[in-house]
N, C-alpha and C positions, 0 to 999 in steps of 0.2 A: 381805952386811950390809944394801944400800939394800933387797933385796925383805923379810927380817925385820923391819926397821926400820915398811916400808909395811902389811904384812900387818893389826897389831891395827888400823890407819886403818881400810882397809878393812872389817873386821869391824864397826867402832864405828857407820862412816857406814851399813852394811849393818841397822844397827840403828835406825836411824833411818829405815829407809824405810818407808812405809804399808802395810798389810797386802795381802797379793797377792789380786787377783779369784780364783773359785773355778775350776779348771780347768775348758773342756770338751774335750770332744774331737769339734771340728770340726761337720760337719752329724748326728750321729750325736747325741743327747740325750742330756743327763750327767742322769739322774735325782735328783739334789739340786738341779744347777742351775737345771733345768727346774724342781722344787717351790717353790725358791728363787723364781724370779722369778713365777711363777704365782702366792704369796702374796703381793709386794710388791706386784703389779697390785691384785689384792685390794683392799689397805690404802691404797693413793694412791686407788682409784674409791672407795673411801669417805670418803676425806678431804677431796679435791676435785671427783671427778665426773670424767666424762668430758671435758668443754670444758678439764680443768685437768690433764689427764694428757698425759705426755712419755716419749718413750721415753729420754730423757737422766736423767729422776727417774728411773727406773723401774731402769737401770744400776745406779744409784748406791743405789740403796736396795736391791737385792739382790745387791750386789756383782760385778756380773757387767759383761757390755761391750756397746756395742750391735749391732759386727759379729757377737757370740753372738747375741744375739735378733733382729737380721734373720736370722738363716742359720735361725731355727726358726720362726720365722712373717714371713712376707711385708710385713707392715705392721701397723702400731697396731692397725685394724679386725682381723684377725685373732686379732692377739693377747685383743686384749679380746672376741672371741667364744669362743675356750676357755674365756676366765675367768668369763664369763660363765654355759658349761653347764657346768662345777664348782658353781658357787655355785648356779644352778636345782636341781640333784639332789640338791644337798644340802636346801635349801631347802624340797624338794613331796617327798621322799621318805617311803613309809609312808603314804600317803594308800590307804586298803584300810576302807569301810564297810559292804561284804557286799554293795552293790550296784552297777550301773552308773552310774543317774541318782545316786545318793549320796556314787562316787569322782569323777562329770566333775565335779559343783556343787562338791565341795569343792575339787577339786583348782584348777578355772576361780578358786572365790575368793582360794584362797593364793596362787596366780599372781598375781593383780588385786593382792593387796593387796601382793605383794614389790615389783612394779613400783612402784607407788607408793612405798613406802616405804624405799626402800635407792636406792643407785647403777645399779640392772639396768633401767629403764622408763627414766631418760635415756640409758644407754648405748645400750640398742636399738635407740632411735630415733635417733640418732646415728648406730650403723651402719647402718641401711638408709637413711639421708638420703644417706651418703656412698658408696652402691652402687649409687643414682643417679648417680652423677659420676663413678666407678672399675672399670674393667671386675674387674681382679683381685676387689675386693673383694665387688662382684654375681656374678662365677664361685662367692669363699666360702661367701657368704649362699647363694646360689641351690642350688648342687649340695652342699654337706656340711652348712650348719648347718642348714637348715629341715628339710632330712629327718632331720636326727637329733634336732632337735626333735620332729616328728610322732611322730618311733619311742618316745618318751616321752609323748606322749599315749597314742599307739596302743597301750601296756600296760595301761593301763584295761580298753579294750575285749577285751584276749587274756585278761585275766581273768576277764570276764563270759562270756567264750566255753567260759574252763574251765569256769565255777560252770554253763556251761549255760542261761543267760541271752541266748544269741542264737546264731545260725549267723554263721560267717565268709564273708567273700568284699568284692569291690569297692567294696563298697555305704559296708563297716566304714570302708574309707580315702578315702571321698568323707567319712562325717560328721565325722573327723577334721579333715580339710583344713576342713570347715565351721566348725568352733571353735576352729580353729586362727586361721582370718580372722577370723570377728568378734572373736576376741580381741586380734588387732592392732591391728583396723580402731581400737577404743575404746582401746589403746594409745594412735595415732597422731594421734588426735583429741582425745585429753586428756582422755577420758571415761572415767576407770578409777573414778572416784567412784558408776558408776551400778552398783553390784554388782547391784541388783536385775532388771536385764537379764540377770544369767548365767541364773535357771531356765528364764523359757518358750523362753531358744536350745534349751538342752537341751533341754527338753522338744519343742519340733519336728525337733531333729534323731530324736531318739531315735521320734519317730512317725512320719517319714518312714521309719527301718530298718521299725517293727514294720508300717507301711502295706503294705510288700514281700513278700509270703508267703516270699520266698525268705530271708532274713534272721533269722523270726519263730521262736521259741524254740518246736520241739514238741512239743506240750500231747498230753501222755496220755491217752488216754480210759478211760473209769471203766467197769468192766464192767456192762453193764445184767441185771440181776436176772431170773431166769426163762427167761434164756436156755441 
């Protein structure tokens, strides 16, 4: 009689409790929860920016916990550098004008002007401020995001290589790493306003390749007449 008695309690108070975080399972990625809190990051760097983001909001805004999202990225920096290359690719993707010089200018201004204009250009500099002072975090920066940064420049130039517009080789991933820097550099300098600096970068990286014979798109020769 006392446990039927207790039973609807229990179900009543049962019903009264808050709704359960969404499962994971441990270090292994629950692919909602992961979407889940990759979009909540999102929405808080847009609402208040980096200086104003927690991993405690960030919990509680995608329902999840924060011993789940330490076990999947290591620290804030971290985290907000996935979310970060989600939102660039989404951002520069589709930038294809038939040429080289015409996808780096375009793609160098939509860049310039995302930073500027969204939550991504204080984020960045944020995390490379804080990879000065964290080694984990200069391990991220250093060995995964930059380079897979570059690897999204560096599809510009593999399509100029398809169209035929240049030869591949070392030369392709120094001029990358070249507009890759200045484009920091004016990042980190608070100089994204000078858009008018992105063509002659290009334009000297791009004549340092064709200076190189080794590099230099080869030109057909025209059958001479009479021969």
């Amino acid at each position: 009689m006392q446990d039927a008695a207790q039973k609807p309690a229990r179900t009543a108070a049962a019903g009264r409790h808050p709704p359960r975080a969404r499962k994971s399972i441990g270090a292994v990625r629950s692919p909602e929860t992961h979407r889940a809190i990759l979009a909540a990051a999102a929405d808080i760097l847009d609402e208040v920016g980096y200086t104003g983001f927690s991993m405690e909001a960030l919990a509680r805004r995608a329902n999840s916990s924060k011993p789940t999202i330490y076990r999947w990225w290591r620290n804030k920096a971290a985290l907000i550098m996935e979310v970060y290359e989600d939102a660039n690719e989404a951002a520069l993707a589709g930038t294809d004008t038939g040429s080289l010089r015409g996808d780096l200018i375009s793609r160098l201004r939509g860049l310039w002007t995302w930073w500027d204009d969204s939550w991504a250009g204080e984020a960045l500099r944020s995390v490379i401020a804080e990879a000065q002072l964290d080694a984990a975090t200069l391990d991220e920066l250093r060995n995964r995001f930059i380079p897979r940064r570059s690897a999204f420049v560096r599809l510009v130039f593999d399509r100029a290589v398809a169209r035929g517009e240049l030869r591949d080789g070392p030369g392709v991933d120094i001029a990358v790493a070249q507009l890759v820097a200045m484009s920091w550099f004016h990042l980190l300098t608070r100089r994204l306003g000078e858009r008018e600096a992105i063509e002659p970068h290009v334009d000297a990286v791009l004549k340092g390749l064709d200076a190189d014979k080794a590099y230099r798109r080869p030109v057909k020769q025209k059958p001479v007449r009479g021969t």
